[in-house]
Structures are given as C-alpha cells and as structure tokens.
C-alpha positions in Angstrom: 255.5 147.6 -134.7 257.4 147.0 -131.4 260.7 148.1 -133.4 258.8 151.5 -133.5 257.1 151.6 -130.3 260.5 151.2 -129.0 261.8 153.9 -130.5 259.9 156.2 -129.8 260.1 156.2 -126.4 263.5 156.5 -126.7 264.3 159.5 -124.1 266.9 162.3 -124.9 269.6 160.4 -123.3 269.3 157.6 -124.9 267.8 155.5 -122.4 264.9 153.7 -122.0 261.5 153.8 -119.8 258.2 152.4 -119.4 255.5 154.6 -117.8 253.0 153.0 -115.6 250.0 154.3 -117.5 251.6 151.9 -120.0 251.1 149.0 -118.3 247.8 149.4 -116.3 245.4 149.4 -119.1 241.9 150.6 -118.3 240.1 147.5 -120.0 236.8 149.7 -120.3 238.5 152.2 -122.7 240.5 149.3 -125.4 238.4 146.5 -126.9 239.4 143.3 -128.4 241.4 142.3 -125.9 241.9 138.3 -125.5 240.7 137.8 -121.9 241.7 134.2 -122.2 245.3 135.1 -122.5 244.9 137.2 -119.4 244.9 140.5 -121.7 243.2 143.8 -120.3 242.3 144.1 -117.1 245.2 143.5 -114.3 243.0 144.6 -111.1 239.2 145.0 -110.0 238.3 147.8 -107.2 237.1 146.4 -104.2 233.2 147.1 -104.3 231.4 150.0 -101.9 229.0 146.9 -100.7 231.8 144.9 -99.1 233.2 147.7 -97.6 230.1 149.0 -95.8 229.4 145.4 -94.8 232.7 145.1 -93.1 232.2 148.1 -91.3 229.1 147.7 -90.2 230.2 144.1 -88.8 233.2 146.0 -87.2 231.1 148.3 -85.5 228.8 145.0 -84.2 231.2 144.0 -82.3 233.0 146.8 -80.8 229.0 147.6 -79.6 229.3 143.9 -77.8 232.4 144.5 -75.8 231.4 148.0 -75.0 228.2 147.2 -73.6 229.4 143.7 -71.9 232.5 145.8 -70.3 230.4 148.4 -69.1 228.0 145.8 -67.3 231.2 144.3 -65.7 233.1 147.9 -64.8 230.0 149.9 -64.0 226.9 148.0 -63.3 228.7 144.8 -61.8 232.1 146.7 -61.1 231.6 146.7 -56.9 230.2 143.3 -56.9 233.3 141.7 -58.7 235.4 143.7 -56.8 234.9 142.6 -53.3 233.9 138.9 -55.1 238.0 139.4 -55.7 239.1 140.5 -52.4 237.1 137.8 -50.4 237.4 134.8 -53.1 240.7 132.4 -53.4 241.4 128.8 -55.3 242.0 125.8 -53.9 243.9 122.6 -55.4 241.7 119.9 -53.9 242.1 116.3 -54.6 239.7 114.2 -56.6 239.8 110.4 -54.7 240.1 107.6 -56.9 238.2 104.3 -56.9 240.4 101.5 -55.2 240.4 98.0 -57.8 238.4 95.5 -56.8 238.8 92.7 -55.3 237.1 89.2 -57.1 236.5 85.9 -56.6 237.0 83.1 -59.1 233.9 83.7 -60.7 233.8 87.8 -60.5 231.9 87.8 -57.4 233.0 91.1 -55.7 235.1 90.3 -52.4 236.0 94.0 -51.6 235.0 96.9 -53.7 233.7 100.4 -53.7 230.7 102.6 -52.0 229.7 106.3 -52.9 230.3 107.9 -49.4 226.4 108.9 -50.0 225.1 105.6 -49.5 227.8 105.1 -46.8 227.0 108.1 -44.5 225.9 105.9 -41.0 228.9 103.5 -41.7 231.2 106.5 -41.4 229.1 108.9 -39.1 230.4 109.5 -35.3 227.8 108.3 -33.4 228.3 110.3 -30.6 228.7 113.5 -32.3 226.2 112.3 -35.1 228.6 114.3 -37.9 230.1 113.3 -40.4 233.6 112.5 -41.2 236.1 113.1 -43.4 235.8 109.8 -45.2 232.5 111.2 -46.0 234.1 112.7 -49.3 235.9 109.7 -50.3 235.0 106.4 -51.1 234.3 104.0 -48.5 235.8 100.6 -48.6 233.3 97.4 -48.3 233.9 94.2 -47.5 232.1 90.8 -48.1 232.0 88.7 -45.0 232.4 86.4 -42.7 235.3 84.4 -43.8 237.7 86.7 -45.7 239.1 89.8 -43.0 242.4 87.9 -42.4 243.0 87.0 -47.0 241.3 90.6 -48.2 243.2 92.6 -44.7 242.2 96.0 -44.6 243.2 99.8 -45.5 244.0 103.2 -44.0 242.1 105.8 -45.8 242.8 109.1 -46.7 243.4 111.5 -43.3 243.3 115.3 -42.5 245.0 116.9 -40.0 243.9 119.8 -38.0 244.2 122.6 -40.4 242.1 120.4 -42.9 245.1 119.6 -45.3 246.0 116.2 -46.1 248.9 114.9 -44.7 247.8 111.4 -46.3 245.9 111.8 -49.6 246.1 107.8 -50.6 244.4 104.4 -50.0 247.0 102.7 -48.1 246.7 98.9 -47.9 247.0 97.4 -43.9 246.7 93.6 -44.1 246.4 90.8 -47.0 245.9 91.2 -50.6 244.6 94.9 -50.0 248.4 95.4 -48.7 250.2 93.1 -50.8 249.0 94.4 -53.5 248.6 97.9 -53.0 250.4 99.4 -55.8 247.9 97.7 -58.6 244.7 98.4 -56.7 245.1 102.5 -55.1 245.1 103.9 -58.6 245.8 107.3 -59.1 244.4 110.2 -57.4 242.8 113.2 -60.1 243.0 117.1 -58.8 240.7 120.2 -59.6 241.1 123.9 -58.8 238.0 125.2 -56.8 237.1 128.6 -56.2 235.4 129.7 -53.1 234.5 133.1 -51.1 235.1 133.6 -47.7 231.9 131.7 -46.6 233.1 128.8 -48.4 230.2 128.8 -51.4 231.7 127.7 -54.3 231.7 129.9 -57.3 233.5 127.3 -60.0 235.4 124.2 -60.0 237.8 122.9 -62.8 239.3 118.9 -63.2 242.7 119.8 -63.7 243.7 116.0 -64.1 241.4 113.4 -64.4 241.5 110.2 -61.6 242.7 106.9 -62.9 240.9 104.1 -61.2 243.1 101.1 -59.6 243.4 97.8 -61.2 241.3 95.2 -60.5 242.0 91.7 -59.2 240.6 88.6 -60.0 241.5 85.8 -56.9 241.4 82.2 -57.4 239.4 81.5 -54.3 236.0 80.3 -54.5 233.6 82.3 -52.3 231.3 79.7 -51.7 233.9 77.3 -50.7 235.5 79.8 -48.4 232.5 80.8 -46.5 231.3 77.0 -45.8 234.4 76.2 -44.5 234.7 79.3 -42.0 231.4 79.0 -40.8 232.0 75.1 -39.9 235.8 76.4 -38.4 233.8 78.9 -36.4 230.6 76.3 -35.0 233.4 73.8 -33.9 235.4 76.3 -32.2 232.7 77.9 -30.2 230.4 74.6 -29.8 233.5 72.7 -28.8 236.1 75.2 -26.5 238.7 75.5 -29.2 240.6 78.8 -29.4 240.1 79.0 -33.6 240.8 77.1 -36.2 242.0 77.8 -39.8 241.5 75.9 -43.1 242.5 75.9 -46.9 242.3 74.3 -50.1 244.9 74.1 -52.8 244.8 72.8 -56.5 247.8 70.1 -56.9 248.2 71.0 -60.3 248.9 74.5 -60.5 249.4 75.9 -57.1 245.5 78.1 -56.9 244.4 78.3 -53.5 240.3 78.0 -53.9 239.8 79.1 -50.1 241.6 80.4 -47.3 240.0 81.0 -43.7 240.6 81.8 -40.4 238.4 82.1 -37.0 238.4 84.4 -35.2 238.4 87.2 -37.2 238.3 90.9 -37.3 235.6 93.3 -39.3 237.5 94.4 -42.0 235.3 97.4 -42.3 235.6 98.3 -38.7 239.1 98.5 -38.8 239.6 100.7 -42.2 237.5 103.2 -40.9 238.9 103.2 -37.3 235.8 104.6 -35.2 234.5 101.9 -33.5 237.4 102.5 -30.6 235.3 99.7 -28.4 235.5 97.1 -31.1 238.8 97.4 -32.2 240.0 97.4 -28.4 238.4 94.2 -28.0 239.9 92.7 -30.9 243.2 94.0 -29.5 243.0 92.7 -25.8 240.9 89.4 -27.1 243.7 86.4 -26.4 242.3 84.5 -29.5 244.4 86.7 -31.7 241.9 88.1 -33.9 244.7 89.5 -36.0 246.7 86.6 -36.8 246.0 84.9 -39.9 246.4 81.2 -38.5 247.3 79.8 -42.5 250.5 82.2 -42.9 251.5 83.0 -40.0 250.3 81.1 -37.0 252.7 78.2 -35.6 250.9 75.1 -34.5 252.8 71.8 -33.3 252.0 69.3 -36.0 251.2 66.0 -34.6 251.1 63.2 -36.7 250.7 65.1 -39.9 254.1 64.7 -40.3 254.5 61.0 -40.5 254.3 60.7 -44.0 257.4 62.6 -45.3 259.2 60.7 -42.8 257.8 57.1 -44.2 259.0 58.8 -48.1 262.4 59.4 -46.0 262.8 56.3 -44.7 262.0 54.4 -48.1 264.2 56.7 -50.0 267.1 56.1 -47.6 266.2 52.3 -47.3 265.9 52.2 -43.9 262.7 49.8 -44.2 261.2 48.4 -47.0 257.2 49.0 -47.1 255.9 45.6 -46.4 258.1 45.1 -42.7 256.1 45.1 -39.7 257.0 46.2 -36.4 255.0 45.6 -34.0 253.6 47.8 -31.1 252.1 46.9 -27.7 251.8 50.6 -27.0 255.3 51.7 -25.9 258.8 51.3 -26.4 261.4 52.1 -23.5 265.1 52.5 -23.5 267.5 53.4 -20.6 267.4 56.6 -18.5 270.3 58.4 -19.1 270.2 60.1 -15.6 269.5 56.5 -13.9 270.5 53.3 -15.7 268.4 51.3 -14.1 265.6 53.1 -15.2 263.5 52.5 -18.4 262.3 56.2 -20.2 258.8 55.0 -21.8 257.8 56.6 -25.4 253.9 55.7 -25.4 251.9 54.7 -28.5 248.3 56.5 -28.5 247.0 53.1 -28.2 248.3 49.2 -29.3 248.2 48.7 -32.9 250.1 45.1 -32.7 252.0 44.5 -35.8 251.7 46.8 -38.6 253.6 47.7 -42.2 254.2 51.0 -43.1 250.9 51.7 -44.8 248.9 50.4 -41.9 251.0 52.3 -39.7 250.2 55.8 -41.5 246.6 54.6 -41.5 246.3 53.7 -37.7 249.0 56.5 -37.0 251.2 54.0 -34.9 253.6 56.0 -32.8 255.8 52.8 -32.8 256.5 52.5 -35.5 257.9 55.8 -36.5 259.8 56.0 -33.1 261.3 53.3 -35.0 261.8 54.4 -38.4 262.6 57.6 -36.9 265.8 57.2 -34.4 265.7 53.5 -34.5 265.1 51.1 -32.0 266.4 47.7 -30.9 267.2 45.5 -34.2 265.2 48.6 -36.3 267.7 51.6 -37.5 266.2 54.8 -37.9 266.9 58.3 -40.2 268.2 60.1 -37.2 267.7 63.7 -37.0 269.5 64.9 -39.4 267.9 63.2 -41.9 264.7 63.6 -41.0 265.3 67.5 -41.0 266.4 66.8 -44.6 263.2 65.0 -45.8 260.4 67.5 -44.3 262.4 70.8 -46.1 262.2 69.0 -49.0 258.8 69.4 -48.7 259.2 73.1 -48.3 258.4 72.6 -44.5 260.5 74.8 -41.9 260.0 77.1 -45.8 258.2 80.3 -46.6 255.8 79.4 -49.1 255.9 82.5 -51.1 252.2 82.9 -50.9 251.7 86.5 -51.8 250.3 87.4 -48.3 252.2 89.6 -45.9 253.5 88.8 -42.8 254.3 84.6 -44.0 256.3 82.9 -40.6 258.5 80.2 -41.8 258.2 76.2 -39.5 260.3 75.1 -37.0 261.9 71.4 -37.1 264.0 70.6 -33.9 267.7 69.7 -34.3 270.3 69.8 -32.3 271.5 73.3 -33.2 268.1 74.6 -32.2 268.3 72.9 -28.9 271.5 74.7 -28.2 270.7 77.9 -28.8 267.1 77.6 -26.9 268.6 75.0 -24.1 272.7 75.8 -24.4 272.5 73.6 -20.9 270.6 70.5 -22.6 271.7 68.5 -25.1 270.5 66.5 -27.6 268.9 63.2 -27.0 267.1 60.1 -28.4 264.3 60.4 -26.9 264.3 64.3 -28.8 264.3 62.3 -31.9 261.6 60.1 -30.8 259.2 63.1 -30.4 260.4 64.9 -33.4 259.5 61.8 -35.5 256.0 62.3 -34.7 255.6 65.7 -34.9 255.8 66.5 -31.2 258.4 68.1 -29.2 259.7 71.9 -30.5 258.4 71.4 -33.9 256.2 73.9 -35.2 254.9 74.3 -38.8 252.0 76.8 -40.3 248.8 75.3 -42.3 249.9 76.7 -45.6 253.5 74.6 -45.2 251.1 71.7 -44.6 248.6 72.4 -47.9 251.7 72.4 -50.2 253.4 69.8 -48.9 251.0 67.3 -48.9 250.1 68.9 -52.2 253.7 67.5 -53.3 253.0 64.1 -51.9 249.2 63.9 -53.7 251.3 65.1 -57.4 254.2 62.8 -56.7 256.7 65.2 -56.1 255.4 68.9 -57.6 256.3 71.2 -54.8 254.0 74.2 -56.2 254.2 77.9 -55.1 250.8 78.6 -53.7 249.1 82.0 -55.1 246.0 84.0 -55.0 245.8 86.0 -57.9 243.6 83.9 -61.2 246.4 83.1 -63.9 249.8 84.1 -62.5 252.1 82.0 -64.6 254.5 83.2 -62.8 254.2 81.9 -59.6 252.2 78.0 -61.7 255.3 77.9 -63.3 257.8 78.1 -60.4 257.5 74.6 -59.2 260.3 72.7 -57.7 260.6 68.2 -58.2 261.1 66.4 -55.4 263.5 63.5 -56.3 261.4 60.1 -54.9 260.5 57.3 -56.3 256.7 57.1 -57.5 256.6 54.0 -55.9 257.4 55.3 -52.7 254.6 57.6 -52.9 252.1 54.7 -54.2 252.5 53.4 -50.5 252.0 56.5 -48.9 249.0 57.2 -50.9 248.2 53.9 -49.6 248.5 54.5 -46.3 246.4 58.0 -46.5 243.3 56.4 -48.2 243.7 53.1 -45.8 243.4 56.1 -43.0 239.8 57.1 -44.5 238.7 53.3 -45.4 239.2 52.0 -41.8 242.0 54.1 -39.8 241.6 57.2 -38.4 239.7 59.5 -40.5 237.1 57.2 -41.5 234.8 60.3 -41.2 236.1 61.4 -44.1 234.9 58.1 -46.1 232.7 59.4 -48.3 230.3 57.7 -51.0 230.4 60.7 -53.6 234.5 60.9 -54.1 237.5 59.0 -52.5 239.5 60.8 -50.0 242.9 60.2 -48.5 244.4 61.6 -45.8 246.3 61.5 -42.4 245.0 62.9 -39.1 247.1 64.8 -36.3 246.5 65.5 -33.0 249.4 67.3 -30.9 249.5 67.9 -27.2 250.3 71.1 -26.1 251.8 72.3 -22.8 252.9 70.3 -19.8 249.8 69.4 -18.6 248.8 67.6 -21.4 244.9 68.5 -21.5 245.0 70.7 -24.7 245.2 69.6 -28.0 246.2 70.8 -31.9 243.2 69.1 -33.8 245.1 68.4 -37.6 243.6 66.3 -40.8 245.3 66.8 -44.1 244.7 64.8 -47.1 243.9 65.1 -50.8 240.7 64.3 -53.3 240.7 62.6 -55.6 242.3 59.3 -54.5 243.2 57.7 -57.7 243.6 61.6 -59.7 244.5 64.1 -57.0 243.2 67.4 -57.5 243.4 68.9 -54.5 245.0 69.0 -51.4 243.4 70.4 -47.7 244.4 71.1 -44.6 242.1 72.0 -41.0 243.9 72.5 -38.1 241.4 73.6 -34.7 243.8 74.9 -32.4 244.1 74.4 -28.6 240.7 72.7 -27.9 239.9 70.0 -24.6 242.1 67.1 -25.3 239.3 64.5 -24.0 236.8 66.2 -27.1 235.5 63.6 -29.9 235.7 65.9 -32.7 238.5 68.4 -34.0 239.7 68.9 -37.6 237.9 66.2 -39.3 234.7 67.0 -38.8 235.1 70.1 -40.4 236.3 68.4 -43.4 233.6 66.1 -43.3 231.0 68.8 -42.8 232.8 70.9 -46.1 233.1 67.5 -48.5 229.1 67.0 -47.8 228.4 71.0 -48.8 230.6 70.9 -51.9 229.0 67.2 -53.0 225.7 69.2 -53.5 226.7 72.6 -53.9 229.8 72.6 -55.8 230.5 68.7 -57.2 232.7 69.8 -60.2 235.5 69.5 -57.5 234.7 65.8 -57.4 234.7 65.4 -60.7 
C-alpha cells in the first residue's frame, strides 16, 4: 500500500512531494482513526467564546486608564501642575535610639525618652518654643550618684539654614563617651515631600534606623547611690570640698560602685540650655567636672604604709615581729646647721610596736624607719620604695575604661630635679615619702586595685565596668611576695578595725580590715585628705574599698571612715549577699 501511494505521487520529473492537504487531516471527514496513537486531528481552532472574552477584558482596561488619565490631565490637570511647581523632596534623617545604659541587675542607668514626653525638659523657657532636640530623642539620666561614671552627650545640632552639620549622638564624658561607638547606633533616612507651605504630601523610609547596643555595667545602683549620698552629707555637714568612693571585687576586677561629689546634671549638660547652671558648674571651685576616682590627685597619707611593710619584708629589711619603738619623733642633724636636730613627728606616741601593730596604730616611726632607716634600723631607701608601690600598679593607669584616667605621682629624686633643679634630694624627703606625705600623689582607683592586690595576695586585676568582659578579668598581673608576708599585713589591717584606727569600721555582721589615712595639705597645715581603704571579708576577701573626703578642717572627728561605716550598716540590711 505505501509502495503504491508512493508512486503515485511520483511527479513528472521524477521527484518526490508531499502536499499539505496530505498531512492536515480534517478528523471530522475520516473515521476510525486511533486517537490513542495521536491519529486524526493535529490542531483545534481557538473558540469564538474565548476570543470575545479577551476582548471584552481588553477593552476593561483600556476604559480604566482612560477614565483615570483623564481625571489626572483634565479634571485634576491644573491642581497637579502647580502641586509640581511649588512641591520638592527632602532626604531627612530618621534619629536612632542610643543603647542603654544598665546596672548589674538591668536597672536602666541612662536610656531613652520620646521627645513628646520630653517637651518642658527641652523647651526655651524664655522663648517658650521648642527646640531642635524636640525631634530627636532625648537622653535621661538616673541620679544622684552617676553624672561623673555615665558622663554625658552632645546631641544632634542644626545650623542656621536648618541642615545638620552634626546628625549623631556624640558621647562627652564616661561610659557614654568611652563607649560611643557600641551605643550611637545607626541613623535611618526617608525622602519627604513637601509644598511650599511645608505640608507634607508623602514620606518614604528609605533605610531603616538600627538602634545602638546596649550595655550592661557591673555596678550595683543601690550600692552606688548609698554611698554618694553619705560622700555628699559628710562633705556639706562637715566643710569638705567632695569626696569620692568605690568598690571593687578582688576576684575579677568588677567595680560594683563608683561615685563622686560634687557632681554635675548629666541632663543639664546634654541638652546645653540651662546657660546659668552650667556656668555655675564651670566657675564652682569644687570641680564639678572632675571625676575624683580616675582622675583627681589626692596626697595619700598613710594609706600607703602597707606596700612599704610587703617591701620591707620582701627585701628583709625587718622581720615582722621587731619592735621599734616611738616616743613621738625621731630627729637627725640639720644639714644647713649641724648643731641642729630636724624633727620628723609621730601623730602621737605609740611606744614599742611590731610591724602589725604599727599598720594598726599607723605609727609614723616606724616607717620613717623602715623607710630611709634610722639609727641601728636600715631602711628601703627611695628607690626601693618607688619599686614596691608600682608593683602595685600605683604611679599606673589602671586601664579602667573611663576617659580622661591621670596616672599617681611617687617622689624620687629625678622628680625633685626637674620640679626643684635648685634642691636636692634629702633624707628627710624619704622620711615623708614613706608615709605618704611630701609630693606624692595617687588617684582612688590606683588605691581600690592595689589594695585589691594585697586582700588576693598578689592578683593585680584590671578594673572594668562593662558585666562579663573576659577580656579585661583575664588580664591580671602576679605580684611576686610571699603569702606570708601578706598574712602580716592582713594582720595589721584587721588589728586596725579591732582596736587601731578604724575601729568604726568593727562591725558585728562581717569582719573588715583596713588602714586609715589622713594627709595634710598645704603649708599651713589646717586641711586634711580624709583616706580609709580596706577589704571584706577578713578571712575570704571579696572586696576591696576605698573613701577618700578631700580637703576638709584638719581638727574634724570624722572623714572617710564614717562613710564606710555608714555604707557597711546599709548594705548589712539592704544588700547582705556581699557579706556572705
């Protein structure tokens, strides 16, 4: 069959073709075909229904845009045109939330206000109109007790054309400066159009504002306001200039409060209106600015005593259980007129006294003698008792991480020459130095981790404010002493509390040790530096303190450790898990 079908189609020339009408079967005309096989019909005609639908769905929406344009071009057209001429977009910034700031136990030390509820913080009073910060959010502070540890910030400012030349939280003072870059977040933007009356037609977030990191301090905000509020009653009750005040953990270098009185408004100063305030704080001479723990300089006092007694056993100039005895003074020769005796007075006559007596009577005596020696008694001379306080990180930056840290002073005989080229050094400049006195100059926060390092046998720990910074727990330096060399000077310190001279601080609810220090100032004599460090637990240190009042009546009857007395009774009620 397909032989034949073949041939005759054959065409004249011999060639072969195959007509369409041969392939394109019409289905409806030839039965029997095997649909199954895909035999018969090759294509369907698209149906009239489906083509009128498609049309008419066509012709829908062509309708739509016709009638919408000519409500736009005709009806609307004059409106829209002039909306063009007089409208324009603006970029404007979208401000970010700032991190906030928290105590150990997520109570908020500085956070975030909607300028809404902020709007008689930041009016001008004078004008009564708003400002700028208005927009923004406003910075809060908790207070009293934290300006000089939280600092402050510079928000945000305009200039005269209303553009900002500063469009970012900047952090001032303390944390909110040292650590800026975590907290200020990212600032969002969004393009707003406006007409020439400056109504707002539309507004579109172009990108989104990323809020700051928070922070989570390890200060205790119950500890810290106690102890400010007792700093501040003794300094105004009692004529001292201020006072500062701070608590460390021994163990891992967390500093549960920091404090300092006087202080400024934190507030006050962010938002920079109150011109009145902020000028008194300026022209005040109690230095509201100065944050007494990192950066003030106080003369030390007797505070020092027991690094030298470590230095003294270390080097074997004394053994602990010697006695010297004092009757109140020791004199040597004049050096301007030999038959004159210089005097080097004892606060009082302690008779004979070892070297844990002497730290707990604070016997001047004996530490002139232990210190640049005297008669049969050598001493550690100067250079050596340079060497023993710096290895107590005194003289140090502590590498607290708060701006603006000052470093102590220790006199030596290259310091005398370069501030008294004319002057040189002299015995009697040891004598002074061993008890703190003369140009030495140290800051509380040297003091908290030193004595830290004396109540941990040895641990010199990087203080820090920021809840679990490894970083800064593990960067701790050993101090190479004997432990039995500190036993005695723990000795000493609680001897001090039991019946020497901080026997305020003898307490029923936890044993305390520590060393009192009190450091004339000025020629005169009549002003004092109030000190008391120590540490608590006695017999499993915890932590370490440190109060120093500053510049209060020399003839007074209370200083530093009644503040600590007044804090230790507070925490015994309110917060005894310290004791424990």
């Amino acid at each position: 069959m397909i032989i034949r079908i073949i041939k005759k189609n054959k065409t004249k020339n011999g060639s072969f073709f195959v007509e369409p009408d041969e392939i394109f079967l019409d289905s409806k005309n030839l039965q029997n075909f095997n649909r199954q096989q895909f035999e018969g019909r090759i294509e369907r005609p698209i149906s009239k229904k489906t083509i009128y639908f498609l049309g008419f769905l066509f012709l829908f929406f062509i309708g739509i845009f016709g009638i919408r344009l000519v409500y736009l071009q005709i009806q609307k057209g004059e409106t829209y045109f002039a909306r063009s001429q007089n409208n324009f977009l603006e970029k404007a910034i979208i401000f970010t939330n700032r991190g906030i700031i928290y105590d150990r136990n997520k109570i908020e030390l500085a956070w975030n206000k909607p300028a809404r509820d902020a709007t008689q913080t930041v009016a001008d009073e004078k004008t009564e109109e708003k400002t700028d910060e208005t927009t923004i959010p406003i910075r809060a502070y908790l207070s009293s007790g934290f300006s000089h540890l939280l600092g402050y910030i510079s928000y945000p400012t305009r200039d005269k054309g209303g553009n900002y030349w500063q469009s970012e939280f900047i952090g001032i003072n303390g944390l909110e400066k040292e650590y800026n870059e975590k907290l200020k977040g990212e600032n969002g933007s969004k393009i707003i159009e406006t007409d020439a009356l400056g109504k707002i037609y539309s507004e579109n977030i172009v990108n989104a504002p990323k809020q700051g990191t928070d922070l989570i301090t390890t200060i205790d905000v119950r500890i810290q306001k106690e102890l400010f509020d007792f700093i501040k009653n003794l300094s105004e009750n009692n004529s001292f200039v201020g006072g500062g005040g701070v608590l460390l953990d021994v163990r891992n270098g967390e500093v549960i409060a920091s404090t300092n009185f006087p202080e400024y408004n934190s507030e006050i100063l962010s938002l920079g209106k109150d011109s009145e305030k902020i000028n008194g704080y300026i022209n005040d001479k109690r230095k509201f600015f100065l944050d007494r723990v990192v950066s003030g300089l106080y003369t030390p006092g007797s505070i020092v005593k027991p690094f030298f007694a470590l230095g003294a056993l270390t080097e074997g100039v004394i053994d602990p259980y010697k006695k010297i005895l004092s009757i109140g003074s020791i004199s040597i020769p004049n050096p301007y007129f030999p038959d004159q005796k210089t005097i080097f007075k004892d606060w009082k006559i302690h008779g004979w006294t070892d070297m844990a007596q002497a730290l707990a009577v604070s016997s001047d005596v004996y530490f002139y003698s232990i210190g640049g020696g005297y008669e049969e008694q050598n001493g550690l001379g100067i250079v050596k008792l340079e060497k023993y306080v710096r290895l107590f990180g005194i003289g140090e930056k502590t590498e607290i991480d708060l701006p603006n840290e000052t470093r102590g002073v220790i006199p030596s005989p290259e310091w005398k020459i370069k501030n008294f080229p004319d002057d040189p050094w002299r015995i009697g400049n040891t004598y002074h130095t061993a008890i703190g006195q003369y140009g030495f100059q140290v800051t509380p926060m040297e003091m908290v981790r030193a004595i830290g390092a004396i109540a941990n046998n040895g641990k010199l720990l990087t203080p820090h404010l920021i809840l679990g910074d490894v970083e800064k727990e593990n960067k701790v330096s050993m101090i190479d002493i004997e432990k039995e060399y500190f036993d005695v000077v723990h000795k000493g310190m609680r001897q001090a509390v039991t019946y020497g001279t901080a026997v305020a601080l003898d307490v029923p609810y936890v044993q305390v040790a520590a060393k009192t220090g009190t450091a004339q100032l000025g020629v005169a004599k009549n002003k004092v530096n109030s000190w008391v460090i120590g540490f608590f637990p006695y017999e499993n240190p915890k932590y370490a303190f440190v109060v120093m009042m500053e510049s209060g009546p020399a003839s007074g009857n209370v200083g530093a450790t009644s503040v600590m007395r007044a804090l230790l009774d507070w925490m015994s009620i309110n917060t005894p898990e310290y004791f424990e």
